[in-house]
Each structure stands twice: as structure tokens, then as C-alpha cells.
C-alpha positions, -999 to 999 in steps of 0.1 A, spaced: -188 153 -422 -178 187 -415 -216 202 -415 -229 175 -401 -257 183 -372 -248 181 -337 -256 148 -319 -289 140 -314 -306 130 -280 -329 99 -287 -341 99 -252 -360 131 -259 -364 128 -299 -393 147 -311 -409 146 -345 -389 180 -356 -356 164 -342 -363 132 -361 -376 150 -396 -345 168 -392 -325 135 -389 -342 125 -419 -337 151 -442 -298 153 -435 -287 120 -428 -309 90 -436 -330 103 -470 -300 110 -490 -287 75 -484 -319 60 -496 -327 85 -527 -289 74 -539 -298 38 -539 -332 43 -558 -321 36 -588 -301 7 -583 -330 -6 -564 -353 1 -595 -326 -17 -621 -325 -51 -596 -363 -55 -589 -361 -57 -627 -331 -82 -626 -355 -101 -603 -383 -100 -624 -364 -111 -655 -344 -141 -637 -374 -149 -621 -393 -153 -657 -367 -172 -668 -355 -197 -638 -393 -207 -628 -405 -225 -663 -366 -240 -660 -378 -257 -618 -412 -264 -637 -397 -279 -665 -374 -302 -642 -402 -316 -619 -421 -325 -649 -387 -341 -666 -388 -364 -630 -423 -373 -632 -423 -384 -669 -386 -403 -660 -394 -416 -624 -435 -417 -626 -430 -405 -592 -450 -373 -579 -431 -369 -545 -396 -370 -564 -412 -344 -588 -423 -317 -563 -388 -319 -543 -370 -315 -576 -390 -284 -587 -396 -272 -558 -357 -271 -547 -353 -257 -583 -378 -230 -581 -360 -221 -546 -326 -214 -563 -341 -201 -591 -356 -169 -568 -323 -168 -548 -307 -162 -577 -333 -139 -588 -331 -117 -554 -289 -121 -551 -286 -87 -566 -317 -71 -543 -297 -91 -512 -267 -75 -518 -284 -37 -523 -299 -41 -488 -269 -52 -468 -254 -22 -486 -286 0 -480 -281 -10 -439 -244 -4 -431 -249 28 -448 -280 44 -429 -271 27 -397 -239 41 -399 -254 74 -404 -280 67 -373 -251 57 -352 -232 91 -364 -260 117 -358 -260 102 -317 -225 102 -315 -222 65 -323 -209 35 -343 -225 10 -357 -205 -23 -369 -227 -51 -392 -203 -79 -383 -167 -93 -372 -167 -80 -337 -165 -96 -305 -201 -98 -287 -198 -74 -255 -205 -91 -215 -216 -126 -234 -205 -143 -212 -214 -126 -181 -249 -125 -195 -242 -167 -197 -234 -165 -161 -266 -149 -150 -287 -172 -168 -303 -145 -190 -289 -166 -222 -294 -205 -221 -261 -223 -230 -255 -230 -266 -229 -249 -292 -227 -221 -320 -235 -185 -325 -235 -158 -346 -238 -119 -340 -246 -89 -362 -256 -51 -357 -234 -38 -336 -242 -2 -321 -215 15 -295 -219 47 -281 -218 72 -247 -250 86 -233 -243 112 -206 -209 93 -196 -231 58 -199 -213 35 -223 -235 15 -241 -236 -13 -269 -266 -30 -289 -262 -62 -309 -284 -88 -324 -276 -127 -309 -283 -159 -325 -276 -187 -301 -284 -226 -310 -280 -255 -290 -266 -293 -304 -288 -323 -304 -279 -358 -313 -313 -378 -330 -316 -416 -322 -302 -428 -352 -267 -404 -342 -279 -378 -363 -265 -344 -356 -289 -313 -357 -293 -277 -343 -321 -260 -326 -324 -218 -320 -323 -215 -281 -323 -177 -283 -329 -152 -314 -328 -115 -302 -307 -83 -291 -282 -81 -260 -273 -45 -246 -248 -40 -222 -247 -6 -207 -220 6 -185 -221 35 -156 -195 53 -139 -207 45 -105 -214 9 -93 -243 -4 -82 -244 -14 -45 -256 -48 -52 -271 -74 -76 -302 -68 -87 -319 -96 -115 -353 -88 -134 -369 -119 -153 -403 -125 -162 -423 -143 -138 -416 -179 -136 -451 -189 -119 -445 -222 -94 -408 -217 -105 -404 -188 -87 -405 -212 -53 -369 -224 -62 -357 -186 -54 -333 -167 -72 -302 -186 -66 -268 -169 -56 -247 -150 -81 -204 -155 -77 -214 -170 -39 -246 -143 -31 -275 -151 -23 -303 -136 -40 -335 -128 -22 -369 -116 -37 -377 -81 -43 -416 -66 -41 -422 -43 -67 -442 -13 -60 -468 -14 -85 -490 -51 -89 -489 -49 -129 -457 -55 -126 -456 -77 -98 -474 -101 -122 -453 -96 -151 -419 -96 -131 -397 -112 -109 -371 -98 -91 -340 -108 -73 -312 -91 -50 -289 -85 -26 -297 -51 -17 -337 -45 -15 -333 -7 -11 -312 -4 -40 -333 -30 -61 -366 -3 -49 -348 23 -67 -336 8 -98 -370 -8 -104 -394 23 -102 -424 23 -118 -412 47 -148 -382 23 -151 -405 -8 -153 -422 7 -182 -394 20 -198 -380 -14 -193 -419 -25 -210 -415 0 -233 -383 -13 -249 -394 -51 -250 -420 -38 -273 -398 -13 -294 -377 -41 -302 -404 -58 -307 -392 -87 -285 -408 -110 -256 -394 -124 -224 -368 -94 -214 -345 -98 -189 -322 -79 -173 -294 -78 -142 -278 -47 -126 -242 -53 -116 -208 -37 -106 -215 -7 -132 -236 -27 -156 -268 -31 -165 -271 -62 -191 -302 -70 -213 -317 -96 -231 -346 -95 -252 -357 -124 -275 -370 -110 -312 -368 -110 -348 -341 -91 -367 -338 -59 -365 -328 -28 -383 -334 -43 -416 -348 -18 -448 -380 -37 -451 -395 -45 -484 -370 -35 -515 -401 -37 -540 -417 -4 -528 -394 28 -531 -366 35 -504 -375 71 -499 -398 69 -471 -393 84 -433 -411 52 -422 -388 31 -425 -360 51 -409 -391 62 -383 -387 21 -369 -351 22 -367 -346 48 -347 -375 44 -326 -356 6 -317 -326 24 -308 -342 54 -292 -357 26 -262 -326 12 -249 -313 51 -247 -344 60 -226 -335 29 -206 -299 45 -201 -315 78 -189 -336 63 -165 -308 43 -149 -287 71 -148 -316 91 -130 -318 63 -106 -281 63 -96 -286 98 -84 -314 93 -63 -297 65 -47 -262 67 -46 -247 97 -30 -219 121 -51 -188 105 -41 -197 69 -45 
């Protein structure tokens, strides 16, 4: 866009910045898909009317045919479940349409991209090798954001990793292992050392932190107890790792589990790398497509998700400084 507003700073986003955001970027994109979201609640209604009596009429066809009740209920009930995802198809499609375009426009007012799916996940398996992701047999990834904060590369995507189990009887099944977002964010400057946060392990912790490509990795005190209860910490470098790991880090680091509305973050400091892992629900989704699209709310929890792993960058970056002299 050739009038579109300079890049926006999501570390420091105030409710001005943001209304302007709105306004420009995001409402537009939701008031042009009003009324198609209008004409397929309808679609939904109608199909709906029309495919439950049909699931009704089928479980009662079983139990007059098969005097059998259990045999009934599966056959309407599987019948009333393609009946409404048929009735929603057209709604599904409107908000997969609805979320590459205001993402994309997210991602362009902070001087980012944003790619829904067919990309290569970013450091997975260097996040594998320091066991913040269990192992798994399949996986799938959505929601990619890339961008550069301050000379900071980052990248934000959405993981779902499941492991393969075999039943007694042979039987092959999946399990979810790990359902959430992984952010990589990359520096200019290396970090001295290793440094891994995880939550604390209780008696695990006596088995230590393990080495990481042949180092050792000894435990790190945090300054403030809160933390010391909620964290552990491993490294090679304990200055370094008393740097990183301030207090206003550890909140910010608190602050961004909770905006992405996640549990059980983890994180490692390496090379020029920060890595994260946070397991949560999906994210960056329109909500409810019965109530009307135009409403800063919605955009409101978006870019609040997005805004915490920038404020995570900026508080790195602050760190670096403090620890690491200019030509290092």
C-alpha cells in the first residue's frame, strides 16, 4: 500500500497506536466480509434445518430395522455431525479467508509477514535437541509470522506434535505430546553461553540439567524467590544467565505465557538465539462467526499475542547491552 502507516512498534503499543491500527488496517478487512458472513450464517441455518430431521430420521430408520438403541444413536449421531459440517463448510471457509487477510495486514503494519501454511517450521529441531519439544511421529504447523525488531529476527508459529502408540491388540493410534506456539528469535551478537529456562521440575530437578553438544549445564539462582519457585534454570555461564534472566525479563517471559494464553513455557538462550516454547490452544483465530466481524476486540487479542513475544525481543536485546560489550 502506498499510504499505508509506518510500522508499528508492538513493544510500546498504546491504545491510540492500536485504534489507529484498527481503523486503517484490520476494520476494513472485517466490514468487507460482513456480508458474506451474514449470507453463510444463513446457509448454516437452512442446511442445518434441513440435514438434522434427515440424522433424526436415520437413527429412528435403525431402531425400527435393528431394534437396537446403541446402533441408533451412533447412526444419528454421526449423521447429525456431517449434517452441521456441512452446514458450517461455507462459515469454515469465510474464516480461513477472514485470518490470512487481517494477519497479513497485522504482520504488514510491524513490518512483517505472516504465512498460514506450507512453510518449513524455523530451529525445530534445535528446539528437539534441547528437550523443550518431546519427540514425536507426525506434525503439522500453521501461522507463521516473520519479521525484524531493532535488527532481532524473529518468527512465531503454531506446532502440533503427536507421538505413535501401538495398543495390545497391534492397533495403531496417535496421542498430542505438544499443542502450542514455537518462536525463534535471532540476535546479532551471541550469547556467551547456554542458558535453559524450564519450569520447575520439583524432585526432578536433582538429576541436573544435563550437558548441551558436550557442556555441562549447572544451576542458576534467580534473583527474585517467585521465580525461583516457578523456574528452573541451567547454564554454562552464571553471570551471563544473571543478566538474561532479570526480574523484568522473568515477567515478560510470565507475561507472554499468559498472552498466548499457554502453560509450561520454556525457553533456551544460545549462539544468537533465543528459542521458545509454549504449550496452548490455537491462536489468532476470528472467534465466533455468528456475532458481527466489526469489532476492535477481536483484533485487540491478536495483537496483544503478538505484541508479547516482541516485548520479549526488547528485553533481550536490552540485556545484550548490559552484558556484552560493543564489539562482541
Amino acid at each position: 500500500m502506498d499510504d499505508a502507516p509506518p510500522s508499528i512498534d508492538l513493544a510500546h503499543l498504546d491504545d491510540a497506536t492500536f485504534q489507529r491500527l484498527y481503523n486503517e488496517r484490520i476494520e476494513p478487512c472485517f466490514a468487507e466480509n460482513e456480508t458474506s458472513r451474514v449470507a453463510d450464517v444463513a446457509t448454516f441455518r437452512k442446511r442445518l434445518w434441513i440435514g438434522l430431521p434427515i440424522a433424526i430420521a436415520l437413527g429412528v430408520v435403525v431402531l425400527l430395522w435393528a431394534q437396537h438403541l446403541v446402533a441408533a444413536l451412533i447412526t444419528g449421531g454421526i449423521a447429525a455431525l456431517l449434517a452441521y459440517g456441512y452446514a458450517y463448510a461455507p462459515l469454515a471457509a469465510l474464516s480461513k479467508k477472514l485470518k490470512q487477510e487481517y494477519c497479513s495486514a497485522i504482520a504488514s503494519a510491524m513490518g512483517a509477514t505472516f504465512q498460514m501454511g506450507g512453510f518449513q517450521p524455523p530451529a525445530l529441531q534445535r528446539l528437539k535437541d534441547l528437550r523443550l519439544i518431546p519427540d514425536y511421529a507426525r506434525s503439522s504447523f500453521e501461522d507463521l509470522f516473520t519479521g525484524v525488531h531493532k535488527g532481532a529476527q524473529y518468527e512465531l508459529y503454531e506446532a502440533n506434535l503427536e507421538q505413535r502408540h501401538t495398543d495390545s491388540k497391534g492397533r495403531t493410534y496417535y496421542s498430542t505430546v505438544f499443542r502450542g506456539q514455537l518462536i525463534r528469535m535471532h540476535f546479532t551478537r551471541n550469547f556467551l553461553g547456554v542458558t535453559i529456562v524450564r519450569r520447575d521440575a520439583g524432585v526432578f530437578n536433582a538429576f541436573g540439567g544435563g550437558t548441551v553438544d558436550g557442556k555441562k549445564l549447572e544451576r542458576v539462582g534467580l534473583e527474585d524467590p517467585k521465580f525461583e519457585k516457578a523456574f528452573e534454570v541451567w547454564g554454562n555461564d552464571q553471570v551471563e544467565a544473571r543478566y538474561l534472566l532479570h526480574p523484568v525479563m522473568m515477567e515478560h517471559l510470565l507475561g507472554l505465557e499468559t498472552g498466548l494464553k499457554g502453560k509450561k513455557l520454556r525457553c533456551a538462550f544460545e549462539n544468537g538465539d533465543v528459542l521458545v516454547a509454549v504449550e496452548g490452544g490455537n491462536l489468532f483465530e476470528p472467534g465466533d462467526m455468528f456475532t458481527p466481524l466489526v469489532d476492535p476486540a477481536r483484533a485487540r487479542r491478536i495483537v496483544d499475542e503478538i505484541a508479547g513475544v516482541v516485548r520479549v525481543l526488547d528485553q533481550v536485546l536490552t540485556a545484550q547491552t548490559l552484558r556484552l560489550p560493543p564489539s562482541a
